[in-house]
C-alpha positions, 0 to 999 in steps of 0.5 A: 139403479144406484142409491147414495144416502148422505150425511146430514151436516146440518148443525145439530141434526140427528136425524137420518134418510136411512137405516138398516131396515130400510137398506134392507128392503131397498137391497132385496128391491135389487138396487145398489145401496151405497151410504156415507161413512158415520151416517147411522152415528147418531142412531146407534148404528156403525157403517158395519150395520148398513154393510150387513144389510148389502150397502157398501159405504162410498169412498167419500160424499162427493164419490157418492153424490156423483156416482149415484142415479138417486141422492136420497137425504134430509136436510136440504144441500148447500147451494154448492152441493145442488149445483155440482149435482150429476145432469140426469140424477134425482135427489129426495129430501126436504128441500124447503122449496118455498123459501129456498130459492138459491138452491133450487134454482141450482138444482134446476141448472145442474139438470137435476131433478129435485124432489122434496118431500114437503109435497107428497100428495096427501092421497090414500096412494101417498100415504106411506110416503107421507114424511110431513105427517111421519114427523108431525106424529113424533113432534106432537108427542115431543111437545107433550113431553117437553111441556110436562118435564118443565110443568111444576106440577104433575099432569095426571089426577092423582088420589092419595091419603095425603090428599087429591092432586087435580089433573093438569089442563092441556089446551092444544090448538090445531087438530092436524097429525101433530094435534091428534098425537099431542092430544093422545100423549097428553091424554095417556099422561092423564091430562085433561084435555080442550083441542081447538081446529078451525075445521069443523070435521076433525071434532069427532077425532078429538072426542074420539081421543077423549078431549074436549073440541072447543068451538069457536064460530068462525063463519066459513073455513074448511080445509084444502083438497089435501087436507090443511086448514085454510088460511083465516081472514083478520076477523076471523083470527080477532074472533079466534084469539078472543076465545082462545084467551080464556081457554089458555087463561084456565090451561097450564100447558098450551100446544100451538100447531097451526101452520097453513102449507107455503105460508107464513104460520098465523099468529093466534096467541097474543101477548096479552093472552100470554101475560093472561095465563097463569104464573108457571104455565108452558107454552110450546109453539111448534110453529116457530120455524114457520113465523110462529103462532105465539107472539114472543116465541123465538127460534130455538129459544124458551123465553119467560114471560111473568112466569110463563115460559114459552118453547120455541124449540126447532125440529122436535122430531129430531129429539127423538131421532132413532124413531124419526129416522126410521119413520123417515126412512121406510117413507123414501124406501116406500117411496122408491118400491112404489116406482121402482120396476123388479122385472125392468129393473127401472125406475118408472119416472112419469110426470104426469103420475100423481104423487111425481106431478105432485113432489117433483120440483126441478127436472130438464133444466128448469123449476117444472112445479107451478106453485114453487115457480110462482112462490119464488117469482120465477113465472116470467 
């Protein structure tokens, strides 16, 4: 099987679907590795990196996208790019398949079929597959780092002769991948940290990471059965923003992660709680690519607010972007290992497997996965 890793061409993407170590272990699984020429550029590694791990590096993107069986990338392609796509070939990547409609729908015709990332199952099986949580884990460490390098303060207590410095207040508002690493960079930083999730059952990983679970009696909530928090009724979000106010009145950083899959993420900060906080306060709202969680927010903006400067910032993964990239990277090659054959020398695409049933978008001509037809409008 013949593997092309491309380019990202988005604007200002760092990020990569591959690496040496990963190109590596796909080499040694027996497959043919091939990579766009520049690819590593932004992680500090030439093509002679990848060459030296058994890739060879295509003539050119179209030569790779066309020759190869699997595509494997990061951001989605034009729409131009998924229609010429080779009838038969696989492409992995995020695809943002709830909102992407044009692209997918050109996938589906090229007789591709598309794989995104978004939907790897969250099972014990699909774990190291994982990139949503991969990415979530850097993005709440980048959010901790970017709140405490604008803080006018310094977030650790601090006992010295010319006196007592208290510790900063860190409010983080959803428990999820992000939360918990948001929650366990803040605290490392010395912080004194309150997390709140409408889902009762990660308490004891916030108190296990040394902060506080702010409880809020919401009536019913729950999770899904992968594990995301369920989207809340008005009440139940009136009832939420009511106590949250005093809780990012006292805080001088307040992390927002709340998003609910497929949706449009929940407001939950109001402008009202905004203007409550405390001249000097930093807001970052990790939710913004999705609608945001924090009313004011705006897209790869920092927007000031009586003193209180709210970070909308996009892709904070890709702020640390040799680290993500490896993360990303080990996620496809593991995923590829997962299904691939030595003694065959096939890859064992089956439909009706879990984690494919679960990821796999468009194949045979049409968009096979229910939910993504459903949120596109295309069950007629």
């Amino acid at each position: 099987m013949k593997i092309f890793a491309a380019r990202e061409l988005h604007p200002g993407e760092q990020r990569a679907a591959l690496n040496p170590a990963s190109t590596d272990k796909l080499v040694k699984l027996g497959l043919e590795v091939s990579i766009e020429s520049g690819i590593g550029q932004t992680l500090h590694h030439p093509d002679a990196d990848y060459t030296a791990k058994g890739a060879t590096v295509a003539p050119d993107r179209a030569a790779g996208l066309s020759g190869a069986d699997l595509i494997l990338r990061l951001r989605p392609p034009t729409v131009e790019e998924a229609a010429a796509s080779r009838p038969g070939s696989m492409h992995i990547g995020y695809l943002e398949p709830f909102s992407n409609k044009t692209v997918i729908e050109a996938f589906a015709k090229s007789g591709a079929t598309a794989m995104s990332v978004e939907l790897v199952p969250r099972s014990t099986i699909a774990q190291k597959m994982d990139a949503i949580s991969s990415q979530a884990n850097l993005g709440g460490y980048v959010a901790v780092v970017l709140a405490a390098e604008r803080l006018t303060k310094v977030l650790p207590m601090m006992m010295t002769p010319a006196g007592t410095i208290t510790p900063a207040r860190v409010f983080i508002i959803g428990a999820g991948v992000a939360g918990l690493q948001a929650i366990a960079t803040a605290k490392r930083l010395g912080a004194r940290v309150e997390a709140f999730d409408t889902r009762p059952v990660v308490k004891e990983q916030v108190q296990s990471l040394g902060a506080k679970f702010v409880e809020v009696d919401l009536g019913e909530t729950g999770q899904t059965k992968d594990g995301y928090a369920k989207q809340l009724t008005e009440e139940q979000l009136a009832k939420q923003r009511a106590a949250m106010a005093k809780h990012c009145a006292e805080a001088d950083v307040v992390i927002t992660t709340a998003q609910v899959f497929g949706k449009r993420a929940p407001r939950i900060i109001t402008a009202d709680m905004v203007r409550g906080m405390k001249a000097g306060s930093i807001v970052v709202d990790m939710a913004v690519e999705t609608g945001g969680n924090v009313e004011g927010s705006a897209l790869d903006q920092e927007v000031n607010v009586n003193g209180v400067r709210i970070l909308g910032l996009a892709n904070l993964p890709g702020r640390v972007p040799v680290a993500a990239s490896q993360m990303y990277a080990s996620n496809l090659a593991n995923f590829v290992e997962h299904f691939w054959d030595k003694k065959a020398k096939t890859f064992g695409f089956n439909l009706e497997d879990e984690i494919l049933k679960g990821l796999v978008v468009t194949h045979g001509g049409k968009v096979v996965h229910s939910a993504v037809r459903q949120a596109l409008g295309l069950n007629d």
